[in-house]
C-alpha positions as CSV (number, residue, x, y, z in Angstrom):
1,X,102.4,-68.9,-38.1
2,X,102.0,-65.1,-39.2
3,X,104.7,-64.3,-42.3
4,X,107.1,-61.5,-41.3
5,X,106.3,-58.0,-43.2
6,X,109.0,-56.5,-44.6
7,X,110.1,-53.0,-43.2
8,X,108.7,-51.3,-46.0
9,X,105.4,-52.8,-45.9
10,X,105.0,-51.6,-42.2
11,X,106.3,-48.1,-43.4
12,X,103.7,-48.2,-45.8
13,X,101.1,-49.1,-43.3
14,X,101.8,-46.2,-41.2
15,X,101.8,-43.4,-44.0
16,X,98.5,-44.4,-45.0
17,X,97.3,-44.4,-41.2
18,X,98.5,-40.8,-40.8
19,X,97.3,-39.9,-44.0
20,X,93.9,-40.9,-42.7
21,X,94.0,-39.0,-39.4
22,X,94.9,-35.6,-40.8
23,X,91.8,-34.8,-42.3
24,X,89.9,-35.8,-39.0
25,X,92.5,-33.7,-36.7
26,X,91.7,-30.4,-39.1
27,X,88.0,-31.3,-39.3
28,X,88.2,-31.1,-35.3
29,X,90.0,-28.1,-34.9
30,X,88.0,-26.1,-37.6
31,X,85.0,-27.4,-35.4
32,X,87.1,-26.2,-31.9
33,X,87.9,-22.5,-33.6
34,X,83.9,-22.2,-35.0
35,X,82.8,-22.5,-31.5
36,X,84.7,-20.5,-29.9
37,X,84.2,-17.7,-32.5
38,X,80.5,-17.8,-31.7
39,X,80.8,-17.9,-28.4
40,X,83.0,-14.7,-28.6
41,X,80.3,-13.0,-30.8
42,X,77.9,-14.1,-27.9
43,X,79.8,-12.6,-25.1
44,X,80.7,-9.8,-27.7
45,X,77.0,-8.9,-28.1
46,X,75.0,-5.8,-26.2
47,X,72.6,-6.1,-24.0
48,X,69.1,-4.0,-25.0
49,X,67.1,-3.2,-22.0
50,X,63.9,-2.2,-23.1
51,X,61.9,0.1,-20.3
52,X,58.1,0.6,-21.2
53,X,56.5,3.7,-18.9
54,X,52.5,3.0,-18.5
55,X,50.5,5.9,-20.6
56,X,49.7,9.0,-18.2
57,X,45.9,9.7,-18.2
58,X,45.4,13.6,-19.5
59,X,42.0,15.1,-19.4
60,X,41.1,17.7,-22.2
61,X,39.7,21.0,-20.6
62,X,36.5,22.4,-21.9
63,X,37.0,25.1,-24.1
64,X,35.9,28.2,-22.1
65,X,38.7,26.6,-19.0
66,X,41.8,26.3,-21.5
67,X,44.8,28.8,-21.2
68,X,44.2,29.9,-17.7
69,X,40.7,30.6,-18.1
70,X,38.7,28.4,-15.5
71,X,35.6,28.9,-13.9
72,X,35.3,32.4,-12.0
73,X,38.7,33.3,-13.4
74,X,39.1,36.2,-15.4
75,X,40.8,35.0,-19.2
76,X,43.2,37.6,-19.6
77,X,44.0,40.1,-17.0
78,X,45.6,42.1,-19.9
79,X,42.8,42.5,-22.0
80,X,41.3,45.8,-20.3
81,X,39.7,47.7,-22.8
82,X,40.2,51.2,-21.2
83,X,37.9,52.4,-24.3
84,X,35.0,49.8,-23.0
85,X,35.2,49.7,-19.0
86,X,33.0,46.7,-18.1
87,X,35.2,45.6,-15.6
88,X,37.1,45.7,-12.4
89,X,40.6,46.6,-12.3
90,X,42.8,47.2,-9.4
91,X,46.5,48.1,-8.7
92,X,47.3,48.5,-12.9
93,X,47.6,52.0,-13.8
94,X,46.2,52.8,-17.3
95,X,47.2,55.2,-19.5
96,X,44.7,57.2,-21.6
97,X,41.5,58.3,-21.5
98,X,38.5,55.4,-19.8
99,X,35.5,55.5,-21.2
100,X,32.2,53.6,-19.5
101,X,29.1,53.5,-21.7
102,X,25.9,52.5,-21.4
103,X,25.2,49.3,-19.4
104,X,29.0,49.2,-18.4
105,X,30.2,49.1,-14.6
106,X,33.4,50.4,-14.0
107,X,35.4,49.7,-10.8
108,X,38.9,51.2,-10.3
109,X,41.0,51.2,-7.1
110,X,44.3,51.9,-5.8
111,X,45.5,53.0,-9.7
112,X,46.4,56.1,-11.8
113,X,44.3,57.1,-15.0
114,X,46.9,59.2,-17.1
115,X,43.6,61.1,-18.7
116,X,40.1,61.6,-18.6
117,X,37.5,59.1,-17.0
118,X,34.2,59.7,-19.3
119,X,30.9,58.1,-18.2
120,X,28.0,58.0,-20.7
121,X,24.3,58.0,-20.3
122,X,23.8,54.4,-18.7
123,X,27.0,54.0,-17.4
124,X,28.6,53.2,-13.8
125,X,32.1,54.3,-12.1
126,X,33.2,52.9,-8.5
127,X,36.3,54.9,-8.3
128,X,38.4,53.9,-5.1
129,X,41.8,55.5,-4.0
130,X,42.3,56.9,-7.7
131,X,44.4,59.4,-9.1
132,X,43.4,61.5,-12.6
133,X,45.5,63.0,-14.3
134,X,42.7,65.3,-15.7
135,X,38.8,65.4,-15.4
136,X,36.2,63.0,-14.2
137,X,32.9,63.7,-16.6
138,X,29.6,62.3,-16.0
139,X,26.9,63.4,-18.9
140,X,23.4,60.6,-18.2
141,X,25.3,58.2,-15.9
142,X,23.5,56.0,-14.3
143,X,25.5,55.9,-10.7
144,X,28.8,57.8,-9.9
145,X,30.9,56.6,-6.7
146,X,34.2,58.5,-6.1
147,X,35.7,58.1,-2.9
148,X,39.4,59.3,-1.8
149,X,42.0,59.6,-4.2
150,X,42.7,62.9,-6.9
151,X,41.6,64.9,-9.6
152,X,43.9,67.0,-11.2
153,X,40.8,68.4,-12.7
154,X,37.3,68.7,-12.3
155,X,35.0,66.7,-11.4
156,X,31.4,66.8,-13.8
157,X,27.9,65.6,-13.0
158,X,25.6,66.5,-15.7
159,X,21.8,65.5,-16.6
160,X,22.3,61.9,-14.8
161,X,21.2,59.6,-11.7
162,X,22.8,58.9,-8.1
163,X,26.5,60.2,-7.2
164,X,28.5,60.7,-4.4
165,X,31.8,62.2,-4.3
166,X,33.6,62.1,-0.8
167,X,37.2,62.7,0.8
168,X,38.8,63.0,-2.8
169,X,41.5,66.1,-3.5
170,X,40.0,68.0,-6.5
171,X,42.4,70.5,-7.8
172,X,39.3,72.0,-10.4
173,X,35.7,72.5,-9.6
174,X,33.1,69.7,-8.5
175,X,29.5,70.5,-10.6
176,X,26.6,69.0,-10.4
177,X,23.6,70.1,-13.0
178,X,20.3,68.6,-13.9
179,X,20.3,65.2,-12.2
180,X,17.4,63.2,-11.2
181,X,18.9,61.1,-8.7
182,X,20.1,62.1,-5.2
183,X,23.9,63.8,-4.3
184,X,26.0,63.6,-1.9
185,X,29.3,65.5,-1.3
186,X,31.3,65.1,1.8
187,X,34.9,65.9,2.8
188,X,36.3,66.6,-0.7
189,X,39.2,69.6,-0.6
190,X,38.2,71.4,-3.2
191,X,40.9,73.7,-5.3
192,X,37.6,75.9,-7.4
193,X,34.3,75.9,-6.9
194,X,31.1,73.8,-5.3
195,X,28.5,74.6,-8.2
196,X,24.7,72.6,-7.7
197,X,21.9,73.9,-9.7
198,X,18.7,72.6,-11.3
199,X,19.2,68.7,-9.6
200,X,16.1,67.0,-8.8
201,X,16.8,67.0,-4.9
202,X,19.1,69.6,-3.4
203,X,22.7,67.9,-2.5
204,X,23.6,66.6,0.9
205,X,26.9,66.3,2.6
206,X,29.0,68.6,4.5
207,X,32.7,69.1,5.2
208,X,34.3,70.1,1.9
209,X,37.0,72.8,2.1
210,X,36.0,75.0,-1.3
211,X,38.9,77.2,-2.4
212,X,36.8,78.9,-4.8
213,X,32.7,79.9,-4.8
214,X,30.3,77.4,-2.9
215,X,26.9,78.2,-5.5
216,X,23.7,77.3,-5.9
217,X,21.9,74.2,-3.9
218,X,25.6,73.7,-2.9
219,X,25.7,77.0,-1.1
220,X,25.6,75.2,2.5
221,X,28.1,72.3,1.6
């Protein structure tokens, strides 16, 4: 037969039993809140998308193509050197005198020359549709092509090869002295005079209105 416990011994009992179970239940809990804090900072945290872009091929240019200059392309359209005509220029008015020296081959078209256009012995002018605003001179020239267009001035052939000057407006005189190669003038208004004297062939051409003298081998032109 079990002894009866007194009512405080079974109090007793129970204190201890709860005193025993509080340090689990707060052990639990502090357990329950760390979880839940890092599963908060989980959901808290960003999401990083990282996006890699595969390298783009690039082919470096040789050096005479960079900067717009690639095969048969001119480099620089803007570098005329109107004091050194070597090359072609169209539809770009220039302003000051043009000088083509020897071994230099001028070609102009559809443009105005605000100045003279000076050819030196060896040089070559293809003059196309242009205006001058003062004289064309030719002193040794190799080869002189005017054709339409105006002179406010004269026009000058001295002491060189081949010209021909045709259906231009030439508000001076057109002149032609001491060349060796052959001349041709033909349908140029002329505001002076026709002067041909001492060329190694006698000029050829026709139609030229002359407001001043027609002279020398020019006397039929």
């Amino acid at each position: 037969m079990t002894p009866l416990q007194s009512p405080h011994t079974t109090a007793r009992h129970t204190t201890a039993r709860r005193a025993l179970l509080l340090p689990a239940v707060a052990l639990l809990a502090a357990a329950g809140c760390a979880t839940g804090a890092e599963d908060e900072q989980a959901d808290a945290a960003p999401t990083v998308t990282a996006t890699v872009t595969a390298p783009v091929e690039t082919t470096e240019l040789p050096a005479g193509q960079r900067d717009g200059d690639r095969q048969g392309e001119p480099a620089d359209r803007g570098a005329f050197d109107r004091s050194n005509c070597g090359t072609e220029v169209s539809g770009q008015d220039i302003s000051g005198d043009v000088q083509i020296r020897d071994g230099q081959t001028c070609v102009l078209s559809d443009l105005t020359v605000t100045g003279d256009i000076d050819i030196w012995g060896g040089g070559r002018l293809e003059a196309r549709n242009v205006r001058v605003t003062e004289d064309i001179e030719a002193d040794g020239h190799a080869f002189v092509l005017v054709s339409g267009g105006e002179v406010a001035g004269s026009i000058e052939l001295d002491r060189g090869g081949e010209a021909t000057v045709e259906n231009v407006r030439i508000a001076g005189d057109l002149e032609s002295q001491e060349n060796s190669g052959p001349q041709r003038f033909e349908g140029n208004s002329i505001g002076g005079d026709l002067e041909c004297e001492g060329n190694a062939e006698a000029p050829t051409g026709g139609g030229n209105q002359v407001g001043g003298e027609r002279e020398g081998q020019c006397a039929g032109l």
